[in-house]
Structures are given as structure tokens and as C-alpha cells.
BALOBA-1460 file (C-alpha; in Angstrom, 3 decimals):
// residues 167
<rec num="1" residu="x" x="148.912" y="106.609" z="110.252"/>
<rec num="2" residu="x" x="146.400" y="104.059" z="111.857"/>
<rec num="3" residu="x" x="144.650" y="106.604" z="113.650"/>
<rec num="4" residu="x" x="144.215" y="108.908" z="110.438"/>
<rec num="5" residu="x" x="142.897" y="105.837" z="108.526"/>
<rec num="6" residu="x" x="140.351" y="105.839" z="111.514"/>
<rec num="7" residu="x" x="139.444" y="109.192" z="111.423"/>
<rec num="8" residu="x" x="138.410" y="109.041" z="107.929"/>
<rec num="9" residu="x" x="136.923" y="105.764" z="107.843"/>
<rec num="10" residu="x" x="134.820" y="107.012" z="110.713"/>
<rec num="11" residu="x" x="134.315" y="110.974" z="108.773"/>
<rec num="12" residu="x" x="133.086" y="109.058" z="105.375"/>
<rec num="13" residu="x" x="130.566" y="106.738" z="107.002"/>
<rec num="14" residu="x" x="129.157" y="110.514" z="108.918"/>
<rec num="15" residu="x" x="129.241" y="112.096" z="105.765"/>
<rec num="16" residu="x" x="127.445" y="108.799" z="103.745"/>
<rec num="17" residu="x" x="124.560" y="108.800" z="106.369"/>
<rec num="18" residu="x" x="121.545" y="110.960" z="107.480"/>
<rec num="19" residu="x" x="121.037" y="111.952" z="111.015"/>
<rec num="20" residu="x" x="117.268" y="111.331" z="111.024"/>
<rec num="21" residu="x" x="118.199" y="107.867" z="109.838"/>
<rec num="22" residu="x" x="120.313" y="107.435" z="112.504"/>
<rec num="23" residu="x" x="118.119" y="107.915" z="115.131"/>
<rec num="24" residu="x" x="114.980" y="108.022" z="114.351"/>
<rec num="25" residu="x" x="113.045" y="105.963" z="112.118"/>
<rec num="26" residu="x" x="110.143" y="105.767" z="108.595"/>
<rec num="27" residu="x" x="107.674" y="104.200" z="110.318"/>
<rec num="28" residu="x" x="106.041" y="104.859" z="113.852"/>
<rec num="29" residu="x" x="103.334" y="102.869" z="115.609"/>
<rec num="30" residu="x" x="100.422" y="104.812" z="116.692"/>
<rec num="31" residu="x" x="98.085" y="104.438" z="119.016"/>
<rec num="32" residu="x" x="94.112" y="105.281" z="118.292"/>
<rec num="33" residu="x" x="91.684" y="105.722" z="121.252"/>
<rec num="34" residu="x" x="88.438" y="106.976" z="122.108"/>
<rec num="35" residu="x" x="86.067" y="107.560" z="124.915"/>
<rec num="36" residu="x" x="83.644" y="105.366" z="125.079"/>
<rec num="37" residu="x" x="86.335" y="102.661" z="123.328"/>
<rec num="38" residu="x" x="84.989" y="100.369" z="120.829"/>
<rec num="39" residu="x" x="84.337" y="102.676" z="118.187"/>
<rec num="40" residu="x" x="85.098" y="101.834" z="114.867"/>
<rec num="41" residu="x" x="88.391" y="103.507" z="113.189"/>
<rec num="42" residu="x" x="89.324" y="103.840" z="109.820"/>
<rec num="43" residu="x" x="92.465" y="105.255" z="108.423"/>
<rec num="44" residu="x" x="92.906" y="106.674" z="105.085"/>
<rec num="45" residu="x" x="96.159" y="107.906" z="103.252"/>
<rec num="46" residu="x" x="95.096" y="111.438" z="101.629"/>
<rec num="47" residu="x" x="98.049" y="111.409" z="99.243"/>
<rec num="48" residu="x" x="97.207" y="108.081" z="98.034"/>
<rec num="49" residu="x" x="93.234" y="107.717" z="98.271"/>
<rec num="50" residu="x" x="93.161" y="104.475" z="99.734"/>
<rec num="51" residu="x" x="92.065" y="102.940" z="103.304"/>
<rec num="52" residu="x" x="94.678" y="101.222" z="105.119"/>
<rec num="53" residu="x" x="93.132" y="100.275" z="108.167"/>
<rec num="54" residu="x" x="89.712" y="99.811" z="109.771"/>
<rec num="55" residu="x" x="89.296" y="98.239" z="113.477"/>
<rec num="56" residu="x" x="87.903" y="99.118" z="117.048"/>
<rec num="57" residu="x" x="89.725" y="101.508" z="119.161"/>
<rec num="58" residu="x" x="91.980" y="100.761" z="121.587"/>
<rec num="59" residu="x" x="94.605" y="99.783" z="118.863"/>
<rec num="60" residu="x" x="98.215" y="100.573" z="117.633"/>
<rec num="61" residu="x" x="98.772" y="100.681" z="113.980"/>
<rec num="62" residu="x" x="102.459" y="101.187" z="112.524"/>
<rec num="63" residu="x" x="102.302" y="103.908" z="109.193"/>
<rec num="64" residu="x" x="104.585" y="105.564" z="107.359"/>
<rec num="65" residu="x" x="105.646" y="109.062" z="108.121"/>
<rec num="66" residu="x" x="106.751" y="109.321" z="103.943"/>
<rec num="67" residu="x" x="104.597" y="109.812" z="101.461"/>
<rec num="68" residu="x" x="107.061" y="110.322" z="98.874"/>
<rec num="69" residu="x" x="110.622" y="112.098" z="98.537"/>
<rec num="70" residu="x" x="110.761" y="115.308" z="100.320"/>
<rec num="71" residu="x" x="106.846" y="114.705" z="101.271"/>
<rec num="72" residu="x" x="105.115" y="113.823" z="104.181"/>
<rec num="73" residu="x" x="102.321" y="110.951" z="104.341"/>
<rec num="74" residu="x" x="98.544" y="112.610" z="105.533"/>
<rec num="75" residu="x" x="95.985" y="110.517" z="106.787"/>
<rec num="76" residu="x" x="92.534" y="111.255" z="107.615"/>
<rec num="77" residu="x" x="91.074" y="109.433" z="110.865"/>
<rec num="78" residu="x" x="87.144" y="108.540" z="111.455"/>
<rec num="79" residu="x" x="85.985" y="107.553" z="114.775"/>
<rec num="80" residu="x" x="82.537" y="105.834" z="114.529"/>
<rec num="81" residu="x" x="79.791" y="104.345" z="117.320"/>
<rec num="82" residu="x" x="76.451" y="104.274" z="116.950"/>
<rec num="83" residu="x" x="74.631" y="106.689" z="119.383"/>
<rec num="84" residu="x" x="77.708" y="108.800" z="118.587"/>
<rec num="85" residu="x" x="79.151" y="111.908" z="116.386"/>
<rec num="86" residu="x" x="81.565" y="110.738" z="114.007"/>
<rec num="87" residu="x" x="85.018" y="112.484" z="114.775"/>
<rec num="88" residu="x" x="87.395" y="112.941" z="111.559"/>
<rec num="89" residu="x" x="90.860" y="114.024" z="112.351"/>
<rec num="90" residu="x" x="93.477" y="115.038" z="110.290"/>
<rec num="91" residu="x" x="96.934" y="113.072" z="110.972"/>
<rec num="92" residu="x" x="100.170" y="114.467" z="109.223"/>
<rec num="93" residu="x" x="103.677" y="113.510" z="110.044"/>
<rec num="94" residu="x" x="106.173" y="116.476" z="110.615"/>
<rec num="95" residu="x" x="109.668" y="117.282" z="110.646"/>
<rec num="96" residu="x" x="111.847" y="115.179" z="112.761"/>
<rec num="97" residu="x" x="114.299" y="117.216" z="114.991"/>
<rec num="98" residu="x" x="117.012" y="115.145" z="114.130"/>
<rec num="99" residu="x" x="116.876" y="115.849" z="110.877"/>
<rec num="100" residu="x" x="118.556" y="118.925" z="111.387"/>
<rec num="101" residu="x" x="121.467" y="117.100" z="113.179"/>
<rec num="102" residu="x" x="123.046" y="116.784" z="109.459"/>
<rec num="103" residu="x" x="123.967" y="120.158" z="109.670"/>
<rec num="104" residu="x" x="126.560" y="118.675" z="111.856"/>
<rec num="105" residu="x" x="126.395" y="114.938" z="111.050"/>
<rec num="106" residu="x" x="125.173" y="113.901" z="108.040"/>
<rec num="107" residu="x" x="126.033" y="116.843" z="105.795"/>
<rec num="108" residu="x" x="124.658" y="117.862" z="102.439"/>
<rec num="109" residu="x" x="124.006" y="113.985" z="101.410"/>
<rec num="110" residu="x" x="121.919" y="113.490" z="104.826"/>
<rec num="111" residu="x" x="120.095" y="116.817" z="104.155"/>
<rec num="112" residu="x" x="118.907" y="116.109" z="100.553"/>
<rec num="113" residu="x" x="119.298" y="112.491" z="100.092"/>
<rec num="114" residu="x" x="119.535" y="109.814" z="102.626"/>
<rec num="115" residu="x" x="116.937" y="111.400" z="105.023"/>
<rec num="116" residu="x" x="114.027" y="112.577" z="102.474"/>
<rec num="117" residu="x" x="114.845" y="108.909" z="100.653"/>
<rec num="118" residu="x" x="114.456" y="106.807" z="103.758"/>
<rec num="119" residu="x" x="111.911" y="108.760" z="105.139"/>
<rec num="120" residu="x" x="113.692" y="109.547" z="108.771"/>
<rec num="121" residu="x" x="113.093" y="113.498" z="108.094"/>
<rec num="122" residu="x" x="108.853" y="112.704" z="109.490"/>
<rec num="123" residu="x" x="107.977" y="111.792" z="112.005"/>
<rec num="124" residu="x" x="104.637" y="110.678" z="113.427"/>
<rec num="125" residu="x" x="102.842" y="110.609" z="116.968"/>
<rec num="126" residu="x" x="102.697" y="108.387" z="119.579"/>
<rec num="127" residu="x" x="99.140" y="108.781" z="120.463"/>
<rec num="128" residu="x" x="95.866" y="109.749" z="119.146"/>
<rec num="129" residu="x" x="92.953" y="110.281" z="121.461"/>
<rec num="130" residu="x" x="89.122" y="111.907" z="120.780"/>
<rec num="131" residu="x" x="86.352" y="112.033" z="123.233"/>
<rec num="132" residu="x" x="83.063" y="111.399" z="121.240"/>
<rec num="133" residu="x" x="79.578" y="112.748" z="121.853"/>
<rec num="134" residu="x" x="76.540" y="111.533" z="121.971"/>
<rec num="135" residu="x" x="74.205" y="112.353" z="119.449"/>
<rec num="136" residu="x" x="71.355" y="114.020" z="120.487"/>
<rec num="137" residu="x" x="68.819" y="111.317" z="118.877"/>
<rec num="138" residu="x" x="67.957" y="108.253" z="116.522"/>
<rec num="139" residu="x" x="69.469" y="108.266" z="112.780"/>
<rec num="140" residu="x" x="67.660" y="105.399" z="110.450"/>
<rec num="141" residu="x" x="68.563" y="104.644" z="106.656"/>
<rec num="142" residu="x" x="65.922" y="103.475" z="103.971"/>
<rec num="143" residu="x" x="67.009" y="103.230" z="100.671"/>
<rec num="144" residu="x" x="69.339" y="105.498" z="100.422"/>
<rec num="145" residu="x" x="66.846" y="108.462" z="102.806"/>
<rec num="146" residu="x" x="67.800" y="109.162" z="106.016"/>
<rec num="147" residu="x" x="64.968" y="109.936" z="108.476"/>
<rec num="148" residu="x" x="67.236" y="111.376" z="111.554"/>
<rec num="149" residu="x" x="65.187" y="112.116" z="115.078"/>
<rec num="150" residu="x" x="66.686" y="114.522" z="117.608"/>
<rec num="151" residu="x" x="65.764" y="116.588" z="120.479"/>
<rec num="152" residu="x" x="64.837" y="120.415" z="119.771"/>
<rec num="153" residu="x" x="67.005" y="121.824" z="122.019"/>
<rec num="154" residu="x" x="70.278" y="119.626" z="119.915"/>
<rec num="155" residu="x" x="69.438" y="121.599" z="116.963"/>
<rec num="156" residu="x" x="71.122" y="124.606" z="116.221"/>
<rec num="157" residu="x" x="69.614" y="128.132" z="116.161"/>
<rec num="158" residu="x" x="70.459" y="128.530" z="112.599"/>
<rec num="159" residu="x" x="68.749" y="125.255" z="111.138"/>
<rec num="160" residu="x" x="65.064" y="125.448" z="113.421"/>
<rec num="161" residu="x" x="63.552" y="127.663" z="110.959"/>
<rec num="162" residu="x" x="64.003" y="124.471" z="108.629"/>
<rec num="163" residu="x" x="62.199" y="122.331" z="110.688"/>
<rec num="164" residu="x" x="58.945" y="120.736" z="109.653"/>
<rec num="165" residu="x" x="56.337" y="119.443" z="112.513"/>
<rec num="166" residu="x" x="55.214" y="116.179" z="112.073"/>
<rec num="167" residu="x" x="52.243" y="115.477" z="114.815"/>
């Protein structure tokens, strides 16, 4: 009898819980870098329209892999330094592997409940890493005109027949 009353003690709490929220977790930190480092990063959540970081690269930010139930959180990532292309990156979280472990854990509850609830169905990478390039010349801002100077050879095929000579 003591060992039944185990057995389902131990069968509800599998069938109460998600898989996903077993193991994994709703929020991941992430780690932004670039090449050279110290360019400026700012994070933005898509879904919500909103910034919710801005720093220098190397650095590890912790977000949220939900945006809502059953949805994922999508944030855009710049990577600005001057003398630089800006690099925007799309970041999305995806489906966690264990969240398919309630097949055989967690059961219907973990599938459409605990785990799209908590969040533990995304998940998020570990690392995020861009290269920048250097631009190929001198960008200046005067009220609200931007006078930008670059080598002839930088310019694309497509755009020379746009250019104006200045000398």
C-alpha cells in the first residue's frame, strides 16, 4: 500500500509539471561580442517596441525567451563604432528540446499549460558574435544632413551613376 501511495504521489507531481520547466529555464543570459570590442549594443524587444538594453560589447545580458503564451520573445540587435558598419541582427528564441519530453513526462498539462505559461518551451543562445567592417570613409551630421565621404572604389556599381563631383 505504501509503495502505491508513492507511485502516485510521484505520477501526479509528473503529470502537474512541464518538462521544459524542469530542465530548462525562461530566461537565458547571453553573451554579445564584436570584433573590434567596444562597440556600442542596443537591444530591442520587437514584440514589445521598447529598448531594453544599451552598453559596450563584451557583455552578458539575461532576456526572456517568452514573449507571451505560446509566443516567443524577438529582439533586434545593433552593433555600433564609429569608423564602422552598423550590424543589426535578428535574435529569436526557439523551441526548447525538452519541451517535447512531456510527451513522456509532463503530459497534456506540460504540453499546453505549464511550459507555454512559464516560458520553458524557448529557449535562447548562449552567444552572439559579429565581425564589423570598416567603413570605407568619413560620415558627418549637420542639422539633420548628412554629408558622408568615401572612397570610389567602396561604392557600389549600381549607385556611381548617382555620384556628383565636387572639385
Amino acid at each position: 500500500m505504501k509503495n502505491l501511495y508513492m507511485f502516485f504521489i510521484c505520477f501526479s507531481t509528473l503529470m502537474v509539471v512541464g518538462c521544459a520547466s524542469i530542465v530548462s529555464k525562461s530566461d537565458y543570459p547571453v553573451s554579445f561580442n564584436s570584433d573590434p570590442s567596444g562597440a556600442k549594443v542596443i537591444i530591442t524587444d520587437v514584440k514589445a517596441g521598447r529598448v531594453v538594453y544599451e552598453g559596450k560589447t563584451p557583455c552578458t545580458i539575461t532576456l526572456k525567451a517568452k514573449h507571451g503564451f505560446f509566443s516567443s520573445a524577438k529582439y533586434s540587435v545593433s552593433f555600433k563604432l564609429p569608423g564602422y558598419e552598423t550590424q543589426t541582427i535578428s535574435l529569436e528564441a526557439n523551441l526548447d528540446g525538452w519541451y517535447f519530453g512531456n510527451i513522456l513526462f509532463g503530459g497534456l498539462i506540460g504540453i499546453l499549460i505549464v511550459d507555454p505559461a512559464t516560458g520553458a518551451m524557448w529557449k535562447l543562445p548562449d552567444n552572439i558574435s559579429v565581425t564589423l567592417q570598416k567603413t570605407g570613409g568619413i560620415s558627418m551630421k549637420y542639422l539633420d544632413k548628412e554629408l558622408k565621404i568615401v572612397l570610389y572604389d567602396t561604392v557600389p556599381q549600381s549607385l556611381r551613376a548617382q555620384l556628383i563631383r565636387i572639385n
